[in-house]
Structures are given as C-alpha cells and as structure tokens.
C-alpha positions as CSV (number, residue, x, y, z in Angstrom):
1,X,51.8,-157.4,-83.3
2,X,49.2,-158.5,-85.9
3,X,50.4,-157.9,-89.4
4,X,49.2,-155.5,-91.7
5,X,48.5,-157.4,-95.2
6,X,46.8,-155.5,-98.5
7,X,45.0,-157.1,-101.2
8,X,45.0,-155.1,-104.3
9,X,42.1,-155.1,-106.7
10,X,40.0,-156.9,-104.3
11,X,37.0,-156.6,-106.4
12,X,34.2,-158.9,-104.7
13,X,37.4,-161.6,-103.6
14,X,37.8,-159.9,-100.2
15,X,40.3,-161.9,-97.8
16,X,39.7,-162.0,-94.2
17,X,42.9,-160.6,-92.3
18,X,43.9,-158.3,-95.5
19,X,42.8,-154.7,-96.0
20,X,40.8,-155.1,-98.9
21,X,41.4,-152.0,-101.5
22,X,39.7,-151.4,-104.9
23,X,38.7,-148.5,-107.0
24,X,35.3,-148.7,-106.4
25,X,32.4,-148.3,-104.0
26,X,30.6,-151.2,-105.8
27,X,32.7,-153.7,-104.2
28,X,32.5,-152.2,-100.9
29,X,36.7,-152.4,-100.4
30,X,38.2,-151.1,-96.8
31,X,39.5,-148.2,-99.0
32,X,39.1,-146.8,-101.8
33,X,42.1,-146.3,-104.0
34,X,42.8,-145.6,-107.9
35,X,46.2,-147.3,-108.0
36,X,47.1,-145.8,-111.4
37,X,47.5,-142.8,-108.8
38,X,50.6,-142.2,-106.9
39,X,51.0,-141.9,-104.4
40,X,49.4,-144.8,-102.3
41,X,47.2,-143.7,-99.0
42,X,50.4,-146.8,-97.1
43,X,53.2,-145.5,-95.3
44,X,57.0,-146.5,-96.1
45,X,58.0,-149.7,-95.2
46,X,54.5,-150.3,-93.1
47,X,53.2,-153.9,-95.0
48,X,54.0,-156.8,-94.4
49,X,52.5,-159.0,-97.1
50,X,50.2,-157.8,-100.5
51,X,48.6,-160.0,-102.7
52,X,48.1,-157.9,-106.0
53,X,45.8,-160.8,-108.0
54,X,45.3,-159.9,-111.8
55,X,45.4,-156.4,-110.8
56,X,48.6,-155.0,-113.2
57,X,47.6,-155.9,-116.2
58,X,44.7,-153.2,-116.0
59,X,47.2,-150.6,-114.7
60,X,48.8,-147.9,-116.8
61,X,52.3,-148.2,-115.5
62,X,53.1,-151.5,-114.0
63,X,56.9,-150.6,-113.3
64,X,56.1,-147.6,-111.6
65,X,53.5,-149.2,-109.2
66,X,56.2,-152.5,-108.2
67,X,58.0,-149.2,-107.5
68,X,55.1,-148.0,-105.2
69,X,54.1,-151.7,-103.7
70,X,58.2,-151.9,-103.2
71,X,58.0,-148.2,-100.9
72,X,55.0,-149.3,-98.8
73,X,56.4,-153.1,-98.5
74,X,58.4,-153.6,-95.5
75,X,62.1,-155.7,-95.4
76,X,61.7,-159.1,-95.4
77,X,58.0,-159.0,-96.9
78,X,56.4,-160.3,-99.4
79,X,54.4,-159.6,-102.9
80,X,52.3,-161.8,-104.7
81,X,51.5,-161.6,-108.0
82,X,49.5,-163.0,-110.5
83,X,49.2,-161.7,-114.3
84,X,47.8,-162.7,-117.4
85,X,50.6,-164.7,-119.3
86,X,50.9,-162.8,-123.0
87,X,50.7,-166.0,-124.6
88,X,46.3,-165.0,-123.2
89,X,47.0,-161.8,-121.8
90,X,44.8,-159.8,-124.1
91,X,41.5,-161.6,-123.6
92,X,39.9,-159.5,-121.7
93,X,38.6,-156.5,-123.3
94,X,40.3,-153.9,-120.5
95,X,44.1,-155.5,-120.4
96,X,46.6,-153.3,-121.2
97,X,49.3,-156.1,-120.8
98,X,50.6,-159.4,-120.6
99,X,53.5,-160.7,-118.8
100,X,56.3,-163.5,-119.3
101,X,59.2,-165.2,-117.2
102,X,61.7,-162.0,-117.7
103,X,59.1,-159.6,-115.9
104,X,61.0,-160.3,-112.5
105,X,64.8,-159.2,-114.7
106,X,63.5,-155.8,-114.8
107,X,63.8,-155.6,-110.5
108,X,67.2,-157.5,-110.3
109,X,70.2,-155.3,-110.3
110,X,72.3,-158.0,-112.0
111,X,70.2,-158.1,-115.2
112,X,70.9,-154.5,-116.5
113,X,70.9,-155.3,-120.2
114,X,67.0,-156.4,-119.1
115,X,65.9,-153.1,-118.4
116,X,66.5,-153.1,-114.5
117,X,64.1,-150.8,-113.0
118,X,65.9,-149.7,-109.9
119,X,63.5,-151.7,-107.6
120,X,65.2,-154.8,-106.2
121,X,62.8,-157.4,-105.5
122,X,63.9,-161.0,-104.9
123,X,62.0,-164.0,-107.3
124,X,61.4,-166.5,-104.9
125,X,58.4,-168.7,-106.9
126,X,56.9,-168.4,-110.3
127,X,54.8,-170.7,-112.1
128,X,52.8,-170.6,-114.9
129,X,49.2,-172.4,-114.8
130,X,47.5,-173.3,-118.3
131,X,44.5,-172.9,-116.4
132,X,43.4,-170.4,-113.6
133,X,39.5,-170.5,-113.4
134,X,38.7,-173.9,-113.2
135,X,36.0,-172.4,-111.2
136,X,34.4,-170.5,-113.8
137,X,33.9,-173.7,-116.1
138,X,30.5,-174.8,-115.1
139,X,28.8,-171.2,-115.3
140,X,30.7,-170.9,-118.8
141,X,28.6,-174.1,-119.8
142,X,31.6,-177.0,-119.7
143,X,30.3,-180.3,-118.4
144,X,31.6,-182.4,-115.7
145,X,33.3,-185.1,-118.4
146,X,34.9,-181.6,-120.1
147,X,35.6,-180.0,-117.1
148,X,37.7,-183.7,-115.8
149,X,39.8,-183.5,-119.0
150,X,40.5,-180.1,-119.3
151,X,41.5,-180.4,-115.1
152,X,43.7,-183.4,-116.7
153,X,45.3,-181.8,-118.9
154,X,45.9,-179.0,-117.0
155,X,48.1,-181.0,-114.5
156,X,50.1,-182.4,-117.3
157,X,50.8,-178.9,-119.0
158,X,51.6,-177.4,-115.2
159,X,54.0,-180.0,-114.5
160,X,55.7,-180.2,-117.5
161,X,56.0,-176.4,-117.5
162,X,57.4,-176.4,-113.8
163,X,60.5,-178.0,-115.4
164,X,61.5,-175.1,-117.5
165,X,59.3,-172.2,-117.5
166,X,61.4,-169.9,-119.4
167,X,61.3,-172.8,-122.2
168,X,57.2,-172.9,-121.7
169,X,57.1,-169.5,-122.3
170,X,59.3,-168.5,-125.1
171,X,59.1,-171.9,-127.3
172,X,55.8,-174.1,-126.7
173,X,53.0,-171.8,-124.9
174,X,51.4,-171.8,-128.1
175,X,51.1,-175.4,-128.5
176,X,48.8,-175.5,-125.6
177,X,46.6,-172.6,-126.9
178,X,48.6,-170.1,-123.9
179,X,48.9,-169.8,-120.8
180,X,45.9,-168.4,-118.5
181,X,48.2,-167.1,-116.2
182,X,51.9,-166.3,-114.8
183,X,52.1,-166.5,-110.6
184,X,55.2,-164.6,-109.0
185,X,56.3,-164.2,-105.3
186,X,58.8,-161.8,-104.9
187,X,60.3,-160.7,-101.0
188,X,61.9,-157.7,-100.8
C-alpha cells in the first residue's frame, strides 16, 4: 500500500510522491486548501507523513492546526516542521510568528507548567540552522568568495549549536545575528 504523504504550503516546491496543497490556484497545488480553516478536506488518522515547510508561521493559530495535522496524522507517522526561529522570525513582511526550542513542550503531556496543548506529539529531531537559503545567495547578489564564508560559518554556528540548542537559543542566537531557522520532527 503506497503511502499517502502531504506537503503543506507547497507553494512552487512541489514534491513528487506528496499531495501537494496550498491556498492558491497560482501555484497549481493538487488541492486547494486555506489551512487557517478547519477543518482539513484529510480524514482521521489517514497520513502517513507531512512536511509542513515554513508554513505556521503565516497561520493564525498554529496550536490549533498541530491539533488538526495531529487528527489527520496516522500512529506511528510523522510531521516535519520547519519555522522561522524568533531570533529572524519576523523578516518577512507576512509572519505572524517565530518559534524557539520549547515549541515542542506545549504537545508533551509531562510539561504542563509549558502550556501543554492536549496534542501529544513525540520530538524526535530539532535543529536549528543559522542559515537556510544558501540557495537564494547568488540571486540576492552574494559572490562566490562571500557565499564560501558565509557556507563556512554556517557549519561552525550549526555544529556548535547541535551541542545545546536550548543554550543557542535562549543565550547566544544573537551573537550570530539569529537564527534563519528552527527544523522539528515530531511522530505521533
């Protein structure tokens, strides 16, 4: 049986194997869905995998829709997430939020004085990455020699925040002029 996978937001990143939703026609998705309304055109419990890539931080209500994406996500599957870190998260003109390391306290039932949601999802990777769109550098003007160092340093500040994210995020993000992004994989 061929898993069903979803990738939220596709925009014009469509993924081959995934049904590919967005809000609008423009992008030409497989469907057509404003996920700020509930709720979702998925069944209970009928997706395997969804990949939900800078997606929440343009949503109204991001705890209500991991409650959503936790009701059409099957046992054992899995949710990938990638958000704006706050340390960045407001640099685009239409982000309504940014995220740090205690976003994944608010869907584990034994960190109630975090806010638990009443979602359980399990954390099983998060990372934060200095810098996300390497790929955007050369149409943003960056040279080759720039776009080396900045690659550079980007391994450096990754690894070094892979030994303590929670210490990355709360004490020196700032240091390194933020972090681009915040990546979590949660099963459920």
């Amino acid at each position: 049986m061929q898993q069903k996978k979803l990738n939220l937001g596709s925009g014009i990143d469509r993924k081959e194997g995934y049904v590919n939703v967005d809000w609008t026609p423009l992008t030409e998705p497989d469907v057509i869905c404003d996920l700020n309304a509930m709720p979702y055109p998925f069944e209970d419990n009928s997706i395997d995998a969804i990949e939900a890539s800078h997606v929440l931080e343009h949503l109204d209500r991001p705890f209500a829709v991991m409650t959503e994406l936790h009701r059409i996500l099957k046992p054992g599957g899995t949710l990938h997430v990638k958000v704006p870190h706050f340390s960045r998260g407001m640099t685009h003109p239409e982000h309504s939020h940014g995220f740090d390391v205690t976003f994944p306290k608010y869907f584990d039932p034994s960190c109630v004085r975090w806010g638990y949601f009443g979602t359980d999802f399990k954390l099983e990777k998060m990372e934060l990455h200095w810098m996300a769109f390497a790929h955007l550098l050369p149409s943003l003007g960056y040279g080759k020699v720039t776009i080396a160092t900045l690659s550079f340093l980007n391994a450096i500040i990754n690894f070094l925040a892979k030994l303590s994210p929670a210490f990355a995020s709360r004490i020196w993000c700032f240091w390194v002029g933020g972090f681009e992004e915040i990546e979590f994989e949660f099963s459920k």
